[in-house]
C-alpha positions in Angstrom: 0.4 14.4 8.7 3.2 16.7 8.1 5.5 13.8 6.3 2.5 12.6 4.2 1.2 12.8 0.7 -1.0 10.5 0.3 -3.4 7.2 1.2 -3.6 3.8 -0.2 -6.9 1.8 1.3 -7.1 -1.5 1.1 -10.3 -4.4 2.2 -10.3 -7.4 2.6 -11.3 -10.4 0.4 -14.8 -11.3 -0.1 -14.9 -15.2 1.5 -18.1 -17.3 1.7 -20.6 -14.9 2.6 -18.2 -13.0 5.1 -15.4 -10.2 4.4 -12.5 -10.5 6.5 -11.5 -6.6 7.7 -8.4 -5.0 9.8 -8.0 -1.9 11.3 -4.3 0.0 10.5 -3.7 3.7 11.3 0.1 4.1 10.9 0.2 7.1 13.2 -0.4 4.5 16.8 2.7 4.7 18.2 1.0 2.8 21.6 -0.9 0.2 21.9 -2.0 -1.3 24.8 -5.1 -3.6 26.6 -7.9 -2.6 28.2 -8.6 -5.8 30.1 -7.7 -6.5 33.6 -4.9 -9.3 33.8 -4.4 -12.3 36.5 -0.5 -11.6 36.4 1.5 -9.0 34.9 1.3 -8.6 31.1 4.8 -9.3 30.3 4.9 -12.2 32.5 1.9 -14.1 30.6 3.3 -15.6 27.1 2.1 -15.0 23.9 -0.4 -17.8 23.9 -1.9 -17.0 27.1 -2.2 -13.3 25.7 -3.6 -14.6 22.5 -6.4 -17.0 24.0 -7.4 -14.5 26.6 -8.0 -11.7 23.2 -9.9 -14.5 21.1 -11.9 -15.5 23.5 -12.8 -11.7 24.9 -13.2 -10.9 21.1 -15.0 -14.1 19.8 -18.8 -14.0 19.3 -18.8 -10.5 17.5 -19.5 -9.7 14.0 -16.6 -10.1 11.9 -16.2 -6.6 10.2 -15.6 -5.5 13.7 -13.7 -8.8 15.5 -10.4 -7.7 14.3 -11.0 -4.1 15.1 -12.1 -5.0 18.5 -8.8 -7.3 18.7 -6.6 -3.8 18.0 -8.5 -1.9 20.6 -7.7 -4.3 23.4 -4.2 -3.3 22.7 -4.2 0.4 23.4 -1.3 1.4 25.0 0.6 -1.3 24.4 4.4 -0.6 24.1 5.9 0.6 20.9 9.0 -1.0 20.4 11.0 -0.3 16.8 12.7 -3.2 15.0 11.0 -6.3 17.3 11.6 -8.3 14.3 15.8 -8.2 14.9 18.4 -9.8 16.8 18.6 -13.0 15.8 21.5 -13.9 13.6 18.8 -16.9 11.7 15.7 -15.6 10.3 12.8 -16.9 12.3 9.1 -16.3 12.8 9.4 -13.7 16.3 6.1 -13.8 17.9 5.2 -10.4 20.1 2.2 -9.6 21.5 3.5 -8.1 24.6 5.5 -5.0 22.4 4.5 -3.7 18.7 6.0 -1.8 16.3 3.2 -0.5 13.4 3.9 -3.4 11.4 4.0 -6.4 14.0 0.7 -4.6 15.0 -1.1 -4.8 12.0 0.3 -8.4 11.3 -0.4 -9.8 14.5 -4.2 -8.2 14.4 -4.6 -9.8 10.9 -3.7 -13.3 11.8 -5.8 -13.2 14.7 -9.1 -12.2 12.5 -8.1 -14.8 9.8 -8.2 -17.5 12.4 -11.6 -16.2 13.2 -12.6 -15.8 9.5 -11.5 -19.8 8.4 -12.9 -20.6 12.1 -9.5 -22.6 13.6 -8.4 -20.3 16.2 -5.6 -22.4 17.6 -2.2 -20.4 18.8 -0.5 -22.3 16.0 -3.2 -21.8 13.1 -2.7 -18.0 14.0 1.5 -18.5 14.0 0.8 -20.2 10.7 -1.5 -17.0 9.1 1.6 -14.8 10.7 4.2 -16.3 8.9 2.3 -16.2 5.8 1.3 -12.6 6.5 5.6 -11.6 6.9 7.4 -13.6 4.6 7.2 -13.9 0.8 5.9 -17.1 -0.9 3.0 -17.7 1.0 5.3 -18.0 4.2 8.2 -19.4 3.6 11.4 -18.4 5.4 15.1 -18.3 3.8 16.7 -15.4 5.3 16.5 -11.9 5.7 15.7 -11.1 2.3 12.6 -13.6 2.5 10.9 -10.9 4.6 8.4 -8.6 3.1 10.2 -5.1 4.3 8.2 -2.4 2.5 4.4 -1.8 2.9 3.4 -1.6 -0.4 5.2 -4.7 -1.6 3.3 -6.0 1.6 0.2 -5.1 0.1 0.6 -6.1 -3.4 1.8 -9.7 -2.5 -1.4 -10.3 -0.4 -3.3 -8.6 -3.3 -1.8 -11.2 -5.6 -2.8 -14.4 -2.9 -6.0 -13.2 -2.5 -6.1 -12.0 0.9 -6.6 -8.4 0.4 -8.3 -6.5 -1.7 -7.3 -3.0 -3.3 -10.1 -0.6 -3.4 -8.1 2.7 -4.0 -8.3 2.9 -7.8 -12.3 2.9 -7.2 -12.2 5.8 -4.4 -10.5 7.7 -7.3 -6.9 6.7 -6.7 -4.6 7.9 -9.2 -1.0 5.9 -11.3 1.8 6.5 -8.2 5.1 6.5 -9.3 8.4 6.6 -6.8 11.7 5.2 -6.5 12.1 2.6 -3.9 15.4 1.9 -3.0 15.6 3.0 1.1 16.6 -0.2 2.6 19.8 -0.2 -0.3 20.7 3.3 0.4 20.6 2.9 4.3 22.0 -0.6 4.7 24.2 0.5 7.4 21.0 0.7 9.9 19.7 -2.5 8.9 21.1 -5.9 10.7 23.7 -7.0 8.2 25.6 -4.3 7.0 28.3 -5.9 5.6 26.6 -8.7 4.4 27.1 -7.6 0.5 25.4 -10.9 -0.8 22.4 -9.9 1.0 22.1 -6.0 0.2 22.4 -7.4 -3.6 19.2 -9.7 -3.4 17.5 -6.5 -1.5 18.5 -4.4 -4.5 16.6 -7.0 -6.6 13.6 -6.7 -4.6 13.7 -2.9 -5.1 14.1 -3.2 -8.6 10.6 -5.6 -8.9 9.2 -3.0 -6.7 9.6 -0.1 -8.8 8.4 -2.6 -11.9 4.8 -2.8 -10.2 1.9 -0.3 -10.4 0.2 1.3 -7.6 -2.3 3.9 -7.0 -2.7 6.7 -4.6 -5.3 8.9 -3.5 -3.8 12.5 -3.0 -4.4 14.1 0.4 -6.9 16.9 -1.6 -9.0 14.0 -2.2 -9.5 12.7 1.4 -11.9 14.9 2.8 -14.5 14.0 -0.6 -13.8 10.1 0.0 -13.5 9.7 4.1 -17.4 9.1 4.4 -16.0 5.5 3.2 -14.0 4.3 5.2 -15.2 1.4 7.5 -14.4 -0.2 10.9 -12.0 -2.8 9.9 -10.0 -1.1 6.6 -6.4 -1.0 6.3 -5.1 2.5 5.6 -1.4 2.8 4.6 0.0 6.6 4.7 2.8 7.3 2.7 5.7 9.5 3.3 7.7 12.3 1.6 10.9 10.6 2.4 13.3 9.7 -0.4 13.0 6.1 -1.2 10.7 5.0 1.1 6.8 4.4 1.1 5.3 4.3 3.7 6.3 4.9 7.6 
């Protein structure tokens, strides 16, 4: 934890008698499955790889369906920035390769399909578009994307798909300047796209307008007996202008 400060918790939301939960530990940096494949893994397609995980994972209890769905990827390949290279923003499905995010997304939608009990490939594409772009899913570009984790967070907050439970583990008012993607733009894909780093700037800016609590990492060891199989931990970072890594 050397570039950490502090940990944001998050459940799910409370749905007919069942609570939807997801597992994220943003120090994986593999991921991989345990199951033995009829063909190499990178030769099946995403929808052969996502029927063979529902159906391996369907059955179970729901707090631990989604976890059970991360597991099976152990060791899978970390790959940074899965979500670039293509010129028009599109939904990119993965499940071969992950970066933290992808991960976290792609477990999500899978346990959501479970959760509203339509576990078609394209109910779960549907949940992972929602899940990665702003306005309940809707893609118009780059800047439609949800970049930053806590922004991430509070948006699925606000459409009722997570819950916050860190102010009542004792999390505390957080306060920091966003602004990493503006103040790096020349590592992101369109630097000289000066439209575009202007509606990012805006997005910073309604960022740093929203409140969000932390719980400081003196506080872990006293609150640690709480967390469950399923919960969404976010760690932040010490870096200037960024959140979480």
């Amino acid at each position: 934890m050397c570039n950490t400060n502090f940990i944001q918790k998050f459940k799910s939301f409370k749905s007919t008698n069942v609570t939807f939960k997801t597992f994220y530990l943003l120090l994986i940096v593999t991921l991989s499955s345990n199951f033995i494949n009829s063909k190499p893994y990178f030769q099946e397609t995403d929808e052969e790889i996502y029927d063979r995980k529902i159906q391996n994972a369907k059955g179970v209890a729901l707090d631990d369906f989604t976890l059970n769905i991360a597991k099976s990827f152990l060791n899978r390949p970390y790959k940074a920035r899965t979500l670039e290279g293509n010129q028009n923003e599109k939904l990119v499905v993965n499940l071969r390769e992950f970066d933290c995010s992808t991960f976290v997304e792609s477990c999500i939608a899978m346990g959501l399909t479970y959760r509203k009990d339509d576990i078609s490939f394209d109910k779960y594409q549907k949940y992972l578009q929602r899940l990665r772009y702003y306005k309940n899913g809707k893609i118009k570009g780059f800047e439609s994307r949800i970049n930053y984790f806590s922004d991430w967070l509070y948006v699925h907050e606000e459409d009722g798909l997570l819950v916050n439970v860190t102010p009542s583990m004792g999390g505390i008012e957080w306060k920091k300047n966003i602004n990493f993607m503006s103040t790096h733009w020349n590592k992101y894909p369109f630097p000289k796209d000066m439209e575009l780093l202007g509606k990012i700037v805006k997005i910073e800016e309604r960022i740093n307008n929203q409140s969000y609590t932390y719980v400081p990492k003196s506080k872990i060891k006293s609150i640690e007996n709480q967390f469950m199989n399923g919960d969404i931990i976010g760690i932040t970072t010490n870096i200037d202008g960024l959140d979480v890594t």
